[in-house]
C-alpha positions in Angstrom: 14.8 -14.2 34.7 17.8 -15.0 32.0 17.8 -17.5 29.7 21.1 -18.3 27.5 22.6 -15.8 25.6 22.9 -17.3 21.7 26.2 -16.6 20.1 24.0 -14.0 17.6 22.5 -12.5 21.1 26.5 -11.7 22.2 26.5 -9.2 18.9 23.9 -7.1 20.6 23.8 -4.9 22.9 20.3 -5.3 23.4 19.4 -9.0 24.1 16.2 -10.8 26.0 16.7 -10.5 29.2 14.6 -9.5 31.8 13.7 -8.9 35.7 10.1 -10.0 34.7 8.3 -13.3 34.6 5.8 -14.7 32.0 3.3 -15.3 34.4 3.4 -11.9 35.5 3.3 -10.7 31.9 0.5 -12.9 30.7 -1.3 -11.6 34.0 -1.1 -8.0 32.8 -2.1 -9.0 28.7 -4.9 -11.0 30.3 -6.3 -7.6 32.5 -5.6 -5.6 29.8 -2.9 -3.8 31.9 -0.8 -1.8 29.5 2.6 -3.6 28.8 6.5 -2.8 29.3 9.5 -4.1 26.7 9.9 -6.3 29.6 6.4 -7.6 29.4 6.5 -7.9 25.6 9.7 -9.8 25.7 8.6 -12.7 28.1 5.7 -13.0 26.0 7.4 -13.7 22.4 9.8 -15.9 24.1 7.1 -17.7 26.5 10.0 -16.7 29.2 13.4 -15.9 28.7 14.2 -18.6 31.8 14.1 -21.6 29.0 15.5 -21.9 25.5 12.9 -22.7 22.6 8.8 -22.2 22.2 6.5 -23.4 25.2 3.6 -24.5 23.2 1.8 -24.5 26.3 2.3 -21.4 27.3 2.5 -20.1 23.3 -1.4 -20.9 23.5 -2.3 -18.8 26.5 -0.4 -15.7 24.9 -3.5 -16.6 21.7 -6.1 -16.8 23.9 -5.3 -13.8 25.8 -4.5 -11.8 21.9 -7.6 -13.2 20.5 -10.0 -12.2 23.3 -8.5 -9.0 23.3 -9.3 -8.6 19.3 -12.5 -9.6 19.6 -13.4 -6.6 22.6 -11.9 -4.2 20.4 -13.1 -5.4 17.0 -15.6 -7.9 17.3 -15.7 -10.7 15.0 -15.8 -8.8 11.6 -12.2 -9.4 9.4 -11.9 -6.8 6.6 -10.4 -6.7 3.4 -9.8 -3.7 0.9 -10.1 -3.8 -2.8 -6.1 -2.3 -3.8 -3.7 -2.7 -6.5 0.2 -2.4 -6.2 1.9 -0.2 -8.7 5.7 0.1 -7.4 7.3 2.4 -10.3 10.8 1.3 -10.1 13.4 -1.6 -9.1 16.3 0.2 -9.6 18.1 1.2 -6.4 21.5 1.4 -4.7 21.1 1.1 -1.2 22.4 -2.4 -0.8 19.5 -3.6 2.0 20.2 -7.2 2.9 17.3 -8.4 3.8 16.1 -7.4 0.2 15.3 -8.8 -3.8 13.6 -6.8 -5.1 15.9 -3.7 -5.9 17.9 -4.1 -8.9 21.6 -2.3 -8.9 20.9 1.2 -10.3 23.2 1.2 -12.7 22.4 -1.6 -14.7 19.4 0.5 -16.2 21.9 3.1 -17.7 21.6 3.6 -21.4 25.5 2.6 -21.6 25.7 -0.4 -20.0 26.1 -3.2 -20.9 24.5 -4.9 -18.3 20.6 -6.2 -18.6 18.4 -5.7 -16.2 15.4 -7.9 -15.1 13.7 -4.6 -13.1 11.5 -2.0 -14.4 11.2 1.9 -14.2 7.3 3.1 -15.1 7.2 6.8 -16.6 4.0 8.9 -14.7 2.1 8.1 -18.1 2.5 4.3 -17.3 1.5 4.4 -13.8 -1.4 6.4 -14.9 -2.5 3.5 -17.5 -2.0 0.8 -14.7 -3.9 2.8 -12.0 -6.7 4.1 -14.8 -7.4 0.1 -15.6 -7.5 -1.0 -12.2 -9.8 2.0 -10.9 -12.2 1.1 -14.2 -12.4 -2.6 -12.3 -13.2 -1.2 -9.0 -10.4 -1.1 -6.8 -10.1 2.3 -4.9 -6.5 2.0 -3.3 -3.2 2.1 -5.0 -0.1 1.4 -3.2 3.2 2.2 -4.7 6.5 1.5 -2.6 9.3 2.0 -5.7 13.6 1.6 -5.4 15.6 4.9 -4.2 15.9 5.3 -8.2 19.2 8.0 -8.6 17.2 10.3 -11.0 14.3 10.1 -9.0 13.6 13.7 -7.0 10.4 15.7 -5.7 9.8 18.0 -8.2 11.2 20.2 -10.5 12.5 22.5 -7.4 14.3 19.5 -6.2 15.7 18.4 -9.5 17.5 22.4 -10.1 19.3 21.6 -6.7 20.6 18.2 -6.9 21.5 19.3 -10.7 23.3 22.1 -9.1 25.2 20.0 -6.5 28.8 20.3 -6.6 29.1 16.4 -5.6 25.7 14.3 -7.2 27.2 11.2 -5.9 27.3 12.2 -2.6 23.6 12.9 -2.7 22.7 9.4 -5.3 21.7 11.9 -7.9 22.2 10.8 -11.8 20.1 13.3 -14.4 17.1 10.9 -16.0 18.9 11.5 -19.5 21.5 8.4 -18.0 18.3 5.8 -18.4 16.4 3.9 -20.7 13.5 5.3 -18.7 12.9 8.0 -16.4 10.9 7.6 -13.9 9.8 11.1 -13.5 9.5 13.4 -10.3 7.6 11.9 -7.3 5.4 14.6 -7.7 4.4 13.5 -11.4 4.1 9.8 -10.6 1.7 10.8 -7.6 -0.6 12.9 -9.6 -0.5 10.2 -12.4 -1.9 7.7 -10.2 -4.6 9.8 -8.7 -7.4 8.7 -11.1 -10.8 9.6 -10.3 -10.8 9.9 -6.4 -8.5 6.7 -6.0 -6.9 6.9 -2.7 -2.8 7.1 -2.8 -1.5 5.0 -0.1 2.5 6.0 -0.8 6.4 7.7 -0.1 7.5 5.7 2.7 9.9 7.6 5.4 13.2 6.0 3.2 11.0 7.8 0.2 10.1 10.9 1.9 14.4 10.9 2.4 15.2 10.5 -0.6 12.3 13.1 -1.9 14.8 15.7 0.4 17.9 15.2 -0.2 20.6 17.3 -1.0 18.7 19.9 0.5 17.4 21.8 3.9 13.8 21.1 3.8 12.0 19.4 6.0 9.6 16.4 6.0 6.6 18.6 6.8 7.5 20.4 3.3 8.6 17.3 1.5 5.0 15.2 3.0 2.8 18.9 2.1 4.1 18.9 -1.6 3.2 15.6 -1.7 -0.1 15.7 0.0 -1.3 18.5 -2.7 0.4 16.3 -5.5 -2.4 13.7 -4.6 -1.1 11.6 -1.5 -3.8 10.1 0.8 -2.0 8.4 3.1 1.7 7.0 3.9 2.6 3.5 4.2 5.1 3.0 7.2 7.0 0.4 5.5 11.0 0.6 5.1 10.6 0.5 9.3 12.4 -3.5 9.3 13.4 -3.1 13.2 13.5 0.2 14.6 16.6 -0.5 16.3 19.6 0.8 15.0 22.2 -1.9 16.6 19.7 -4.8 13.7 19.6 -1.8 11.2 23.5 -1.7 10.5 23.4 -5.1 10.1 20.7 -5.1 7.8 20.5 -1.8 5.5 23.5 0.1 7.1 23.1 2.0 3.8 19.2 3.2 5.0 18.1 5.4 7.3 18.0 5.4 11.1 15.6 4.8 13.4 15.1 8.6 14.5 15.0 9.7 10.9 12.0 7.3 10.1 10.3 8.5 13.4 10.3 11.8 12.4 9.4 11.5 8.7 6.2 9.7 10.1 5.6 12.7 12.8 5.8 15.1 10.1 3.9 13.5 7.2 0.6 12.9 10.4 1.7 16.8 10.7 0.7 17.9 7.7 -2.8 15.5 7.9 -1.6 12.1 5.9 -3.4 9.2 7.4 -0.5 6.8 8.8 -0.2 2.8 8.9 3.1 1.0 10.8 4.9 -2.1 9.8 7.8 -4.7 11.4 9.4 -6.3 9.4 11.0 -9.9 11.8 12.5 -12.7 11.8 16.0 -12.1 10.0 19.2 -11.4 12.7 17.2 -9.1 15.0 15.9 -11.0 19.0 13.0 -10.8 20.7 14.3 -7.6 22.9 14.4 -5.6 19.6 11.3 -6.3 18.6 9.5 -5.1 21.7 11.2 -2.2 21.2 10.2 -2.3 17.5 6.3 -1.8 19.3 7.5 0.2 21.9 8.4 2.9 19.6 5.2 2.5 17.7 3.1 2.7 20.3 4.9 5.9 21.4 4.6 7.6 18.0 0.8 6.5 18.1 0.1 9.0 21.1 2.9 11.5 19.5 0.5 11.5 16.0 -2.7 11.5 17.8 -4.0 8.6 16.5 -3.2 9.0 13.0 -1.9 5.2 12.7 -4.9 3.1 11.5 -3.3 -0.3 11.5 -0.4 -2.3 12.1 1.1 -4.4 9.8 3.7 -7.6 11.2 5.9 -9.2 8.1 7.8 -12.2 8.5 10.8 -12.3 6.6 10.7 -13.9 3.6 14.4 -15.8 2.7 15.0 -17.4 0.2 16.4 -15.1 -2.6 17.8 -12.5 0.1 21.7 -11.3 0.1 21.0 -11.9 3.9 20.3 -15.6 3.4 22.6 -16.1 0.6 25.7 -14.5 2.3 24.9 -16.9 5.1 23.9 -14.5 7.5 20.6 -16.3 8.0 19.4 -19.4 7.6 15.6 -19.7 7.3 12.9 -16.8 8.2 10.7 -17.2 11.1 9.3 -20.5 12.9 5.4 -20.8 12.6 5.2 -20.4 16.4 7.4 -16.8 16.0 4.5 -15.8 13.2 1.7 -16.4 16.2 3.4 -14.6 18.6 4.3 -11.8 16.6 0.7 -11.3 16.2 -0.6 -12.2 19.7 2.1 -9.4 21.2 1.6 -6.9 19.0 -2.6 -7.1 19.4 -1.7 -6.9 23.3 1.2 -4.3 23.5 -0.1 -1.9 20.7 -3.3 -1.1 22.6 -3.7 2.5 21.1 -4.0 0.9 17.3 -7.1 -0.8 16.6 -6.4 -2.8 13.6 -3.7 -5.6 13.0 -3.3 -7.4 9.5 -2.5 -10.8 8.4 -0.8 -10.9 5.7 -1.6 -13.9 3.3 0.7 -12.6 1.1 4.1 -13.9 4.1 2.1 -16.4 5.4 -0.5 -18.1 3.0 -4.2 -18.6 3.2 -4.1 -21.8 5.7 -1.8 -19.5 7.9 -3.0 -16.4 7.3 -6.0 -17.5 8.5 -4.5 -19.1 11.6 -3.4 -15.1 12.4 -7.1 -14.5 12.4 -7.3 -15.8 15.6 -4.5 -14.9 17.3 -5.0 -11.3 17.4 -5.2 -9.9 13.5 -8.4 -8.9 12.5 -7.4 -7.4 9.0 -6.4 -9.7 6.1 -5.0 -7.4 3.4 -6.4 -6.3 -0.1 -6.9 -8.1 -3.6 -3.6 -6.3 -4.5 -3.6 -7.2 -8.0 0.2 -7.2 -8.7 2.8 -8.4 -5.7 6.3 -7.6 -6.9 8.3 -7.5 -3.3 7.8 -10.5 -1.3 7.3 -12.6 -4.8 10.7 -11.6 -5.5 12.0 -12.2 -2.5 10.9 -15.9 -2.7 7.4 -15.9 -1.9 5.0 -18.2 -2.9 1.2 -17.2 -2.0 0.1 -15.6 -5.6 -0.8 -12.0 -6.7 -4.5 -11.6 -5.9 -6.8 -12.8 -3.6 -11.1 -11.8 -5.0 -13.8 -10.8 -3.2 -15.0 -14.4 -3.4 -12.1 -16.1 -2.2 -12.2 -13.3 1.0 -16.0 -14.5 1.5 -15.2 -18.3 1.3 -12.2 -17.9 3.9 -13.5 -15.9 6.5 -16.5 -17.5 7.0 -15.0 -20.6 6.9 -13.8 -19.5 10.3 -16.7 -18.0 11.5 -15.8 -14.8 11.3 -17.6 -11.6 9.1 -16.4 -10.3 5.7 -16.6 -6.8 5.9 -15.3 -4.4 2.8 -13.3 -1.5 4.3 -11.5 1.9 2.6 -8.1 2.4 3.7 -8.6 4.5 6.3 -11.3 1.9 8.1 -14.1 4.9 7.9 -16.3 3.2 5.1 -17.4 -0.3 5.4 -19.6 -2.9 3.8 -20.8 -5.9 5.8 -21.1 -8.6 3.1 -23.4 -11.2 2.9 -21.8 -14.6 1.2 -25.5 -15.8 1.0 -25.8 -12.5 -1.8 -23.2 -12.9 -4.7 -21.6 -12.2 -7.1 -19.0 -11.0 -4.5 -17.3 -7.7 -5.7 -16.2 -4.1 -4.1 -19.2 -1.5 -3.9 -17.1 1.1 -1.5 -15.0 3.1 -4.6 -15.7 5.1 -7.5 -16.5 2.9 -10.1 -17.0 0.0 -8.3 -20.2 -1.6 -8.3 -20.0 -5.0 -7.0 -18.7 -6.6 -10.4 -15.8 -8.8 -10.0 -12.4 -7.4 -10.3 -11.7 -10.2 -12.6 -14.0 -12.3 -14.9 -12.8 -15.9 -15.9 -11.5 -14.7 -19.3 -8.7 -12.3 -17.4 -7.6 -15.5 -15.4 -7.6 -17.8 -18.4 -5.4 -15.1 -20.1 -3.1 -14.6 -17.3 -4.0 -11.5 -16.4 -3.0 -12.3 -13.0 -0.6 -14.7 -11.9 -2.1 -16.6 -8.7 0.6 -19.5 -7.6 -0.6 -21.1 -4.5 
């Protein structure tokens, strides 16, 4: 079946096309039959044979996710108690699609440039983590900017001192900041306070934690493991197409590289989760390959992929957008389907998240039933998509997880990162707070004073 090819199709070589027919693809997601690109494909576009969104059809692709989320997973929706703590905005990759870098060089002590980013030293990210760990969160998640004087260790920074040509390998010595944001290695052991679990070093990371030298990712991911790493967040994926990618971050790496950085970080025994990152210049054809590819790494890692994470573009204060490459993110109807296809192609990975955070609480509930059956963390502190022009807030609490999911008729159930520990909750029992971590013990991560204060900055 063809459908016409969009003057931003003829730039690809890959476009959505196929041989296959929805009906015959909604046939197979129905049986639980496992699914091709070509099967994926009809199912985001509700058939490449028309132009635009059958909401007819879109429904059936829902009903057939949603059933399928509720044989794997039952009716339970968890939640994690987490905090963000990215260390650093300054970067010079030049990524498109992003806002919340901040040019490198503008943190320089001789410039004369100000910056509106931030670079944490380890001691910092150590103060943040310790505060939020005394609270009762029991995940940190740090995804920081390529800074130049970043490196793994002390190892790493003797080489990429040593190199005849730093530039070639976006190396600057930390005495050219105001701040230094340390090794990798120092910032990870910083933020491992009292059994917190380190969800960190994406594949771009885990590049930049290598470069300018010959090691591989198994050594770069086993340094980082003994530094305190729990598990690796497979963000900086976007579309694993490398046709989108030079559009998008031509200065990032390729598709094979981020493959193989999250082969070798499962390798040396780091828990995994997978992202996609739609709705910018990429078609539906890339994006089933997008879960093609993830699917196949799945069975490659054995497993080691808990959950998989869609995120819809967000615009607004994008190079991407403001270069006129794109003009809005996503359509609502894209959001659902996103979700439905990737609960009914990825059927080797268990969990798929909502995200609140891209999509709101009205939404992100929505998501709940058409396929997802995770809806994020408390987080704490959002930097990315806030910079980027979103507008959901920076914390969701155990209460307000309680109060939406059972508005839905669905079960609030407390999970650690890794899905092993859970706590059904009752919301006839509060207060409402996290019981699975250290220190927590069911309090509240926040009292009424902290929000009266501003302590968190919740804009929805």
């Amino acid at each position: 079946m063809e459908r016409p090819v969009t003057e931003a199709d003829l730039t690809f070589d890959h476009v959505p096309q196929t041989d296959q027919s929805f009906e015959n693809a909604l046939a197979k997601a129905r049986a639980g039959d496992r699914l091709t690109v070509a099967d994926a494909i009809e199912l985001l576009t509700t058939g490449t044979e028309d132009g635009g969104i059958d909401q007819r059809r879109k429904e059936k692709v829902l009903e057939a996710a949603d059933r399928r989320r509720a044989d794997i997973v039952g009716e339970e929706v968890t939640f994690t108690a987490n905090l963000n703590n990215n260390v650093t905005t300054a970067c010079n990759v030049g990524c498109l699609f992003c806002n919340f870098k901040d040019a490198a060089h503008t943190f320089e002590r001789d410039t004369e440039m100000e910056s509106a980013g931030f670079t944490k030293t380890p001691s910092e990210s150590r103060e943040v983590v310790a505060d939020a760990v005394s609270r009762g969160i029991y995940e940190v998640c740090s995804v920081s900017g390529l800074h130049p004087a970043f490196a793994l260790d002390e190892e790493h920074r003797e080489i990429l001192e040593a190199h005849p040509d730093p530039k070639a390998v976006n190396y600057k010595p930390p005495e050219r900041y105001e701040t230094s944001p340390g090794t990798y290695v120092e910032q990870l052991s910083a933020m491992s306070v009292d059994g917190v679990h380190v969800h960190s070093m994406t594949p771009e990371e885990g590049y930049h934690a290598r470069r300018g030298t010959d090691w591989s990712y198994e050594e770069v991911y086993g340094r980082l493991k003994e530094a305190g790493l729990d598990t690796v967040p497979g963000t900086a994926a976007e579309i694993l197409v490398d046709e989108v990618r030079e559009v998008i971050c031509p200065g990032k790496i390729g598709t094979e590289d981020w493959l193989e950085a999250m082969e070798a970080a499962a390798n040396v025994g780091l828990g995994l989760t997978a992202t996609i990152m739609y709705g910018h210049v990429e078609n539906e054809a890339h994006r089933a390959m997008h879960l093609q590819r993830i699917r196949d790494l799945q069975e490659r890692v054995d497993g080691a992929i808990t959950e998989f994470v869609p995120l819809s573009f967000i615009h607004q204060n994008t190079p991407l957008f403001e270069h006129d490459v794109v003009s809005g993110g996503a359509s609502q109807d894209e959001d659902e389907l996103m979700i439905a296809v990737s609960r009914l192609f990825l059927d080797n990975i268990d969990h798929v998240q909502s995200s609140w955070v891209k999509y709101g609480d009205e939404q992100g509930l929505k998501m709940l039933n058409c396929g997802a059956d995770d809806y994020m963390g408390t987080i704490l502190s959002e930097e990315i998509t806030t910079r980027a022009g979103g507008t959901h807030g920076e914390f969701r609490s155990f209460a307000d997880y309680v109060e939406m999911i059972t508005s839905i008729g669905r079960i609030p159930v407390e999970r650690s990162t890794d899905y092993e520990s859970r706590r059904v909750i009752d919301p006839d029992d509060p207060p409402f707070g996290p019981q699975l971590g250290p220190k927590a013990d069911g309090t509240p991560l926040l009292g009424a004073d902290d929000l009266e204060d501003g302590t968190v900055a919740a804009d929805d």
